[in-house]
C-alpha positions in Angstrom: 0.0 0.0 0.0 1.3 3.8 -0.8 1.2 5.6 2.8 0.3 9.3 2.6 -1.8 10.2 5.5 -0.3 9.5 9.0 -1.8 9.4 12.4 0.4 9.9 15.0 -0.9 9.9 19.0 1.4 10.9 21.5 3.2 13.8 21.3 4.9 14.1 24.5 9.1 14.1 24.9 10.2 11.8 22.0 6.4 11.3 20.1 6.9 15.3 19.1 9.9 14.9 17.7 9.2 11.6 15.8 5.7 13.3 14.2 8.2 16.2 13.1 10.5 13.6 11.2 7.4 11.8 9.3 6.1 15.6 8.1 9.8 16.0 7.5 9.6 12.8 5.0 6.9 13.9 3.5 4.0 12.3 4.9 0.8 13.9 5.4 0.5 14.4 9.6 -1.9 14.8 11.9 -2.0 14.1 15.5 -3.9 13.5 18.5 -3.0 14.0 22.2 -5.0 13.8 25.3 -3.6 17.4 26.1 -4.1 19.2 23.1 -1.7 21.9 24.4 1.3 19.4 24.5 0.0 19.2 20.6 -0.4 22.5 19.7 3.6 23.5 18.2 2.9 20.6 16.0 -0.6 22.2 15.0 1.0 25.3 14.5 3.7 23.9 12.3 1.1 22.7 9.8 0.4 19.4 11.3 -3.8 18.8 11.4 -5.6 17.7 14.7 -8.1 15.2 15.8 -10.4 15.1 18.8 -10.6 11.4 19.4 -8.2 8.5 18.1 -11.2 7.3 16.5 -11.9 10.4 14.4 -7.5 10.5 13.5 -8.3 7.0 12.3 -10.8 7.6 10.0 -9.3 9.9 8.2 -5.6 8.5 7.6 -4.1 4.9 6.0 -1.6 4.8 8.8 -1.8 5.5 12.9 1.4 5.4 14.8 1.7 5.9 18.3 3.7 6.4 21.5 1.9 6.5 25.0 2.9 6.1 28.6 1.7 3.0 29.5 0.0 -0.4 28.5 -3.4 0.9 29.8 -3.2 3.9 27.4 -2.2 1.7 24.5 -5.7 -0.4 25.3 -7.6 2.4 25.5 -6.6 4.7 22.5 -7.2 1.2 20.4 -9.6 -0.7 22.5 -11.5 2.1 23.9 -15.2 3.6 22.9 -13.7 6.5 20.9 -10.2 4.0 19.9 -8.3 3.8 16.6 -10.1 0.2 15.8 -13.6 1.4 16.6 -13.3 3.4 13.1 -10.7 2.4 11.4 -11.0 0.0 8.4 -8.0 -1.1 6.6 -4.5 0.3 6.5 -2.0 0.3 9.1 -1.5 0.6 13.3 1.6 0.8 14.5 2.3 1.2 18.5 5.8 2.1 19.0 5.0 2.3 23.0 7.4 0.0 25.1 4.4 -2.2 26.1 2.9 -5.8 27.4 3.7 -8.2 24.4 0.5 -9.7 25.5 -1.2 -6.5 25.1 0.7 -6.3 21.1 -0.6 -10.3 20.1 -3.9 -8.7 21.9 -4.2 -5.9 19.2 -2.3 -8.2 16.1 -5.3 -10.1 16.6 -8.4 -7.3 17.0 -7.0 -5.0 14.4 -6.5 -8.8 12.0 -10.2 -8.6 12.5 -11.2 -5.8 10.9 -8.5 -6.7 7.7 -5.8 -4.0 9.4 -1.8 -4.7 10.0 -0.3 -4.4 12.9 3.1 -3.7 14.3 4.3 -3.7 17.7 7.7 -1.2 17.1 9.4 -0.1 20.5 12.3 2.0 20.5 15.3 2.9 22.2 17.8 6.0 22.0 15.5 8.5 24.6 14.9 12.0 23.7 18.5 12.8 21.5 17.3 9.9 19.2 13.7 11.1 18.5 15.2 14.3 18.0 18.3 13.5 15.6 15.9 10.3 14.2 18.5 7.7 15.4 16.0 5.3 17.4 16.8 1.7 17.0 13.5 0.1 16.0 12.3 -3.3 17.3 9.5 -4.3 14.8 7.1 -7.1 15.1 4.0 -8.2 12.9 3.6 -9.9 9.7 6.5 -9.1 7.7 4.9 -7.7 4.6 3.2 -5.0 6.9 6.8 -4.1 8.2 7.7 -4.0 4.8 5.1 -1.5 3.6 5.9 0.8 6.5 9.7 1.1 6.8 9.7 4.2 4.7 7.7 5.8 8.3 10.8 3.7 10.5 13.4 5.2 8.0 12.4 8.6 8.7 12.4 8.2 12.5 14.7 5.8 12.8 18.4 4.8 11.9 18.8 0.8 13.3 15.3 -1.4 12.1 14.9 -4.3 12.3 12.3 -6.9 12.3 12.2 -10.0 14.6 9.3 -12.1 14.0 5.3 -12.3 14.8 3.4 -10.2 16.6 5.0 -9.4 20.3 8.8 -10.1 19.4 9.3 -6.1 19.0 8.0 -5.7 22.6 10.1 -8.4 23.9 13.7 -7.5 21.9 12.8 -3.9 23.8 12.5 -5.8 27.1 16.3 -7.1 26.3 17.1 -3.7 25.4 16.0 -2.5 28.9 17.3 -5.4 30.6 20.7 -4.6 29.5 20.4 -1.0 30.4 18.5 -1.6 33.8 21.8 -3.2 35.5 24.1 -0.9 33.5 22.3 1.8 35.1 24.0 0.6 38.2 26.9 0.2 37.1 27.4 3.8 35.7 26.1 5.2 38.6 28.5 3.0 41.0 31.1 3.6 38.9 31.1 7.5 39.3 30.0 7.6 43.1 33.2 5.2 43.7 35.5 7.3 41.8 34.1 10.7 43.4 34.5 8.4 46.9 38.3 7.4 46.3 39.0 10.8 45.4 39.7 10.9 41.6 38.1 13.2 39.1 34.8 11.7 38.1 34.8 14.1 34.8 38.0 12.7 34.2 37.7 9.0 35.2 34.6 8.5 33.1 36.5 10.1 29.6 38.9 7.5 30.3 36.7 4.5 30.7 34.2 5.7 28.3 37.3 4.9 25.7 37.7 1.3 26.8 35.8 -1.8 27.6 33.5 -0.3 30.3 32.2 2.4 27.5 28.4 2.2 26.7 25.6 5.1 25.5 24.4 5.2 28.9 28.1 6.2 30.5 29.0 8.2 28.1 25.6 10.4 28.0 23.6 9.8 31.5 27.0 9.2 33.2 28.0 12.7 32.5 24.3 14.1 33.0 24.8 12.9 36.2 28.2 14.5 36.7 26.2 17.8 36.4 23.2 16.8 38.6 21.1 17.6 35.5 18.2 14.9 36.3 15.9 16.1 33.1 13.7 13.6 31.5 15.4 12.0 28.5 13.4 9.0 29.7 11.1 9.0 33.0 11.9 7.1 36.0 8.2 5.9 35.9 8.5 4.8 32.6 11.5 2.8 33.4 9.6 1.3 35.7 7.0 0.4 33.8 9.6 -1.4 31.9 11.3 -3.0 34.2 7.4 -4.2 35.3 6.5 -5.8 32.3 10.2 -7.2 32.2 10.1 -8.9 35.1 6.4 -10.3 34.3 7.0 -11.6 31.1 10.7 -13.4 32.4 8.4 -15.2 35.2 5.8 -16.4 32.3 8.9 -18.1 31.0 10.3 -19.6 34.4 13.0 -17.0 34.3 14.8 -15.1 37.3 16.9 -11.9 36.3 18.3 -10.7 40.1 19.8 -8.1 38.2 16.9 -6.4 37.0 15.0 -7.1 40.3 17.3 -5.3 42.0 17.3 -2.3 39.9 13.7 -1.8 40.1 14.0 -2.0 44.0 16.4 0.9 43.9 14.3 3.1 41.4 11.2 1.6 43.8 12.4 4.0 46.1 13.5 7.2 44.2 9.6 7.1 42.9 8.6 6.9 47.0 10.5 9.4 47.0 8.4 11.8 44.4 11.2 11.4 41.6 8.6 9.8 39.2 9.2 12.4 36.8 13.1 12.7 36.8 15.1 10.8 34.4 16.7 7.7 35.0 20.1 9.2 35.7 18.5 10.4 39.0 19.6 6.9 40.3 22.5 8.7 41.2 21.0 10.5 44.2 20.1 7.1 45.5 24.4 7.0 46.0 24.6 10.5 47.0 21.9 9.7 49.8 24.7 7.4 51.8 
């Protein structure tokens, strides 16, 4: 199918960006939000504006989307005004870090009704959205991944496909396995150095060069250096991850100590009321001693 008309819902931290990139491609945007404020520079960019997900998917082949959490993914698809209560045809693609029940749920209810569906997580936080370097974990039927990477080439620089529906959401749960304990470790890492004395600005260029070196070190390690705990990625969202993580690795029999852990520690930063930091505040859980 030729996709000219995109829906995109979300437009918070990374989703603005993203819609920006798909008018930037030369796609046909328009956009729905739950706050239309957080919409309106896209609206006043030229982008057009529905009230409901329902009406947004009436009117266009493709809907993307990128929410908080699994509940808002059910109800902007599932819901009494949702994407599949109108939509025929076409094209939904949730790129939400989500349930990978909850993306077999909608393969299946959007199959229904004749539509594809792709469950496409990403990774690379806000800088990616903004520079359109996200690393794109697509699953679905293949030729509906096929007739929708030119809308994952314009947000996206590494995408890849992995299988049926559900395998995008769970290659994103390795992704923020990996990161979960690396977390730690960056934060350890820097809190040690600062401990024994060193130059932590110094210590982490050095190691950032060698075998410890990693995204996170190199860009949250120095955020942290700075105490600049702005949301490239929301501690509640992280664990939200880390939640449906943990939950799917116990469906399989699994037990990751590592990422149990980490979700303790950010546990208590979001007692705390750091809900809305990002997850480079996992520094101040150091600091604290």
């Amino acid at each position: 199918m030729e996709i000219k008309k995109v829906g995109f819902i979300g437009t918070g931290v990374m989703g603005s960006s993203m819609a920006r990139h798909l008018k930037a491609a030369g796609f046909d945007v328009t956009v729905y939000n739950r706050t239309k404020a957080k919409a309106q520079p896209l609206i006043d960019e030229g982008m057009g504006w529905s009230e409901s997900p329902a009406e947004l998917a009436s009117s266009v082949d493709v809907v993307v989307s990128i929410v908080g959490y699994p509940k808002d993914v059910e109800e902007i698809y599932l819901g009494e005004k949702g994407v599949l209560s109108s939509k025929n045809g076409g094209i939904i693609i949730d790129m939400t870090t989500s349930s990978p029940r909850l993306a077999k749920k909608l393969y299946e209810e959007a199959g229904a009704k004749g539509i594809g569906s792709l469950d496409a997580p990403v990774s690379g936080g806000d800088l990616g959205a903004k520079n359109a370097t996200l690393a794109i974990m697509v699953g679905g039927d293949e030729a509906t991944f096929a007739a929708a990477k030119p809308l994952f080439e314009a947000m996206g620089k590494t995408i890849n496909y992995f299988g049926p529906a559900g395998s995008g959401q769970y290659t994103k749960m390795a992704n923020q396995i990996a990161i979960a304990s690396g977390m730690l470790g960056v934060a350890e890492s820097l809190f040690y150095a600062k401990k024994m004395g060193l130059e932590p600005e110094k210590v982490l260029s050095t190691i950032e060069t060698g075998a410890a070196g990693s995204w996170s070190l190199s860009n949250l390690g120095r955020r942290m250096l700075k105490g600049d705990y702005a949301p490239g990625f929301y501690i509640k969202h992280f664990i939200k991850d880390m939640r449906i993580a943990i939950e799917s690795a116990e469906e399989a029999g699994l037990d990751l100590p590592g990422l149990q852990k980490t979700k303790e520690l950010y546990d208590m930063l979001s007692a705390k009321g750091m809900d809305d930091d990002g997850t480079q505040a996992i520094i101040k859980w150091y600091l604290a001693q």
